[in-house]
Short mmCIF file of the C-alpha atoms (twelve columns), coordinates in Angstrom:
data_MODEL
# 
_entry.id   MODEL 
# 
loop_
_atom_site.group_PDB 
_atom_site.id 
_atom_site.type_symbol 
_atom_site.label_atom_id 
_atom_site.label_alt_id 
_atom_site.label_comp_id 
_atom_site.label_asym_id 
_atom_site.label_seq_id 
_atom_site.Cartn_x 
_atom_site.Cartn_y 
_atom_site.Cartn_z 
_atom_site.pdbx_PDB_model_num 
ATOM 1   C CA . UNK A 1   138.368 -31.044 100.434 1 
ATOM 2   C CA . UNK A 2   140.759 -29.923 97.793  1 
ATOM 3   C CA . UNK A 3   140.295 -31.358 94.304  1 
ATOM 4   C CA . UNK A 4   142.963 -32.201 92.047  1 
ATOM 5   C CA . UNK A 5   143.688 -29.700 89.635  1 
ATOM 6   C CA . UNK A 6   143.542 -30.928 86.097  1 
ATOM 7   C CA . UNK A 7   145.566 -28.930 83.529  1 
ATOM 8   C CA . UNK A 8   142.673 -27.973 81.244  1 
ATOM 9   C CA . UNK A 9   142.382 -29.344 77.687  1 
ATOM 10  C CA . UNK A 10  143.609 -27.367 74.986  1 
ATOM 11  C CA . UNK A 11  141.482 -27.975 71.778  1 
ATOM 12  C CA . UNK A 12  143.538 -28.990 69.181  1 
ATOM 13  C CA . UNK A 13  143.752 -26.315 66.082  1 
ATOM 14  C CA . UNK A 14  141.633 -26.648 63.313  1 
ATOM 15  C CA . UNK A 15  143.166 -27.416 60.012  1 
ATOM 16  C CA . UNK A 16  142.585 -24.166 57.404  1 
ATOM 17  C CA . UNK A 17  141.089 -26.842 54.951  1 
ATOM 18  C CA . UNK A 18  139.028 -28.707 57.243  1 
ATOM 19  C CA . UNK A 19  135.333 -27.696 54.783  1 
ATOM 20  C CA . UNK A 20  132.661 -30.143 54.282  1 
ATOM 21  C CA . UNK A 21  132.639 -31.805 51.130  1 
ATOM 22  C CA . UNK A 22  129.927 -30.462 48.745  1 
ATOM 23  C CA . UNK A 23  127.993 -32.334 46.795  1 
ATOM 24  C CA . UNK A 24  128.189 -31.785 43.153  1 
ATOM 25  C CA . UNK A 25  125.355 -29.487 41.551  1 
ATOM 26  C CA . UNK A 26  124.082 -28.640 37.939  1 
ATOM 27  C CA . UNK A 27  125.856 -25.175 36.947  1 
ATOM 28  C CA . UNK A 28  123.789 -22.151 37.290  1 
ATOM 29  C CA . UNK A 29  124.258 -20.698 33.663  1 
ATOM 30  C CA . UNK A 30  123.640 -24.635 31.982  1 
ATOM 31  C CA . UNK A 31  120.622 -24.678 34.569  1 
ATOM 32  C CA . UNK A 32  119.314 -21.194 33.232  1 
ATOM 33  C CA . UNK A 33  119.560 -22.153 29.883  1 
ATOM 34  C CA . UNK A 34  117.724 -24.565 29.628  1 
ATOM 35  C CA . UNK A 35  114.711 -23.025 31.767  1 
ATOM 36  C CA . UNK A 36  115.223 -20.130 29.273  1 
ATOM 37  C CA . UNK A 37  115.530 -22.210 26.254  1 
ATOM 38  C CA . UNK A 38  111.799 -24.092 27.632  1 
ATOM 39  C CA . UNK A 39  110.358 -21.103 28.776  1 
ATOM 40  C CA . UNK A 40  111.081 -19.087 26.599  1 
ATOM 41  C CA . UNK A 41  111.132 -15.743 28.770  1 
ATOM 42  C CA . UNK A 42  113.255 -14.233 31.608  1 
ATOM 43  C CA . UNK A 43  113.008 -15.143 35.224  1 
ATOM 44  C CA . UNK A 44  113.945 -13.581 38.430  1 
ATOM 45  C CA . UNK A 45  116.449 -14.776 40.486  1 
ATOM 46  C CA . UNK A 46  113.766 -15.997 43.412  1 
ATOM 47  C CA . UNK A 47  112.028 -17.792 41.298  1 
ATOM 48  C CA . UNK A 48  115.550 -19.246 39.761  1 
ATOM 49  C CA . UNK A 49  116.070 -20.314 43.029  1 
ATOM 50  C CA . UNK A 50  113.154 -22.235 43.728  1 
ATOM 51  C CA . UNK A 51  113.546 -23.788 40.509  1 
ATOM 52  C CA . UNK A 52  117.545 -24.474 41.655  1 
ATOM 53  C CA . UNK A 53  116.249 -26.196 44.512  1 
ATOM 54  C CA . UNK A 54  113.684 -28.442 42.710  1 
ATOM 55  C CA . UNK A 55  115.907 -29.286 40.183  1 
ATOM 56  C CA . UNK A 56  118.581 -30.560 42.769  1 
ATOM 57  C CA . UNK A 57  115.858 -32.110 44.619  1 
ATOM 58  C CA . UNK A 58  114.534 -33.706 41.112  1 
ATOM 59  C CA . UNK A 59  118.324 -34.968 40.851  1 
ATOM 60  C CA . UNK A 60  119.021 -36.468 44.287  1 
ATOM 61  C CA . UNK A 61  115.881 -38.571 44.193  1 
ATOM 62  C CA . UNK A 62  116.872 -39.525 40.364  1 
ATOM 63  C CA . UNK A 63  120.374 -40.817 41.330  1 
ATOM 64  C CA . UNK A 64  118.711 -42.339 44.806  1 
ATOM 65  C CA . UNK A 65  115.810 -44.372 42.528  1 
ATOM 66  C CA . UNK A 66  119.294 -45.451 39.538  1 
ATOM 67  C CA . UNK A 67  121.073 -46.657 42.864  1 
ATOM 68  C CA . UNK A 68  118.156 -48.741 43.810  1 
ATOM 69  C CA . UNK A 69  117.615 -50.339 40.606  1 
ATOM 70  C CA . UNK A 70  120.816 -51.107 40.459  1 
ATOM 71  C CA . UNK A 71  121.505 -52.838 43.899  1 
ATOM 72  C CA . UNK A 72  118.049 -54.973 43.192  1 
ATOM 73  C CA . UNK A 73  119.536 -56.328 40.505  1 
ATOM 74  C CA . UNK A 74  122.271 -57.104 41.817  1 
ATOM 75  C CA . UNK A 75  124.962 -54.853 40.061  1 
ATOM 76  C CA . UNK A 76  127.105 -52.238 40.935  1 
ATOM 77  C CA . UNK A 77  127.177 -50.348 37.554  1 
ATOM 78  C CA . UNK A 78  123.650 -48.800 36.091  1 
ATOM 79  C CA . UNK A 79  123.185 -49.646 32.900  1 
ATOM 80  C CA . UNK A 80  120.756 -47.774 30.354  1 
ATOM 81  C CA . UNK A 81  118.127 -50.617 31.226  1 
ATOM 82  C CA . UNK A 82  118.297 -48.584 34.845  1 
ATOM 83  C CA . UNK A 83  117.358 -45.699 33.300  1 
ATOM 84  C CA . UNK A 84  114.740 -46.898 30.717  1 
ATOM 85  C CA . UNK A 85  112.996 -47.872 33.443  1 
ATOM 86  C CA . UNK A 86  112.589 -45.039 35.612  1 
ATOM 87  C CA . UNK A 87  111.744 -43.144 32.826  1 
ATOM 88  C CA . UNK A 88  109.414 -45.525 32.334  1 
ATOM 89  C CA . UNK A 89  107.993 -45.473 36.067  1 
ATOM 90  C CA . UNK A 90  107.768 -41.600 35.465  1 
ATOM 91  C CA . UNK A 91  105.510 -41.670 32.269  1 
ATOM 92  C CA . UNK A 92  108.492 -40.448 29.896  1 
ATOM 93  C CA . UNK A 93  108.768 -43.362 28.053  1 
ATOM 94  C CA . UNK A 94  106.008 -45.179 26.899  1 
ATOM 95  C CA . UNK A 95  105.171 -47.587 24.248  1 
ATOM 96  C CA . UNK A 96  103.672 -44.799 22.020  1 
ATOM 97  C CA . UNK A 97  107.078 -42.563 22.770  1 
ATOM 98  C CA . UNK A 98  110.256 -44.566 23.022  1 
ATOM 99  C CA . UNK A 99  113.389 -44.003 24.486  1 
ATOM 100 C CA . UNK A 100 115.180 -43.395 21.344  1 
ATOM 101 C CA . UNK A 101 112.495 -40.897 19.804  1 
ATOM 102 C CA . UNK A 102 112.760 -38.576 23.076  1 
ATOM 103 C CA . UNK A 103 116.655 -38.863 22.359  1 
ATOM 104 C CA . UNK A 104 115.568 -37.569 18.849  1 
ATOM 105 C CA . UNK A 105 113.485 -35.144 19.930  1 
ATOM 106 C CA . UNK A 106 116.026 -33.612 22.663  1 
ATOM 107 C CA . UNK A 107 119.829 -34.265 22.379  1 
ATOM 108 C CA . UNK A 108 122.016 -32.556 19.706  1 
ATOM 109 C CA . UNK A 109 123.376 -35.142 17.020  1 
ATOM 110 C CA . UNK A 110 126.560 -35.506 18.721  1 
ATOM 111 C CA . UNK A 111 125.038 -37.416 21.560  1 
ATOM 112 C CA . UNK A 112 122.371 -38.899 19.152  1 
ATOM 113 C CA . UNK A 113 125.256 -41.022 17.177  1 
ATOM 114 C CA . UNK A 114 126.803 -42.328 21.223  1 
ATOM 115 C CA . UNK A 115 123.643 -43.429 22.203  1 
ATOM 116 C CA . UNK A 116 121.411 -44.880 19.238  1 
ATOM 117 C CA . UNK A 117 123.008 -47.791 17.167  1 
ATOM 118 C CA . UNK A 118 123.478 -47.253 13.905  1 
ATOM 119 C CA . UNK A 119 124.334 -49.481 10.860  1 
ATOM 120 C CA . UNK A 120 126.950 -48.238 8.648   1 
ATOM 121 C CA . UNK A 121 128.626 -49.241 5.687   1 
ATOM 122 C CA . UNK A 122 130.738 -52.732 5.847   1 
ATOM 123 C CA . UNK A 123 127.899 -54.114 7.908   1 
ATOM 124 C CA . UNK A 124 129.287 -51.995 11.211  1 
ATOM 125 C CA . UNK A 125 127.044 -50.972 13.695  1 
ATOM 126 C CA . UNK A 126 128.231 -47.900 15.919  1 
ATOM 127 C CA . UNK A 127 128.353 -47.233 18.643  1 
ATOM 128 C CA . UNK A 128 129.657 -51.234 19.585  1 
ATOM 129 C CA . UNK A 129 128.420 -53.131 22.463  1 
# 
């Protein structure tokens, strides 16, 4: 018996732009600097790369555990509170060593004065609530 011929599928073309979206990453040289600046000495690039992969691993789980918090309370925006918290859960912050003396201790003044109230003259407090 004779079987019908089928004309034969013809795949459709593949758009040139058709890439999977990437997930953002930490940049290499902001990434190396601050290994280098804690470190304090040179590294080679395997070891950079293990230490690429744990810090994007060390990420992921981070934004997976703010995402969490987050939906079991109910909101859809994390809030500092989020992050105290974790911190918290990790052994960062403790009631010896607050959140705002590690903020001290680490971030340049710039980002000290956005995230630390404080009182000014005219009874202001900046940044507002």
């Amino acid at each position: 018996p004779l079987k019908l011929l089928q004309p034969k599928k013809v795949p459709k073309s593949l758009r040139t732009s058709q890439k999977k979206p990437r997930e953002p990453q930490v940049p290499r040289n902001f990434l190396k600097g601050i290994f280098r600046h804690f470190a304090k000495m040179p590294i080679t690039r395997d070891a950079f790369q293990i230490v690429e992969k744990c810090s994007e691993r060390y990420f992921k789980q981070l934004s997976n555990d703010l995402e969490a918090y987050t939906h079991h309370a109910g909101r859809k925006t994390v809030e500092a509170a989020d992050l105290e918290v974790l911190m918290r859960r990790q052994g960062l912050v403790t009631d010896k060593m607050p959140l705002t003396v590690l903020i001290e201790r680490y971030l340049p003044l710039e980002y000290r004065r956005l995230l630390i109230p404080v009182a000014v003259s005219g009874n202001k407090v900046i940044p507002c609530k």
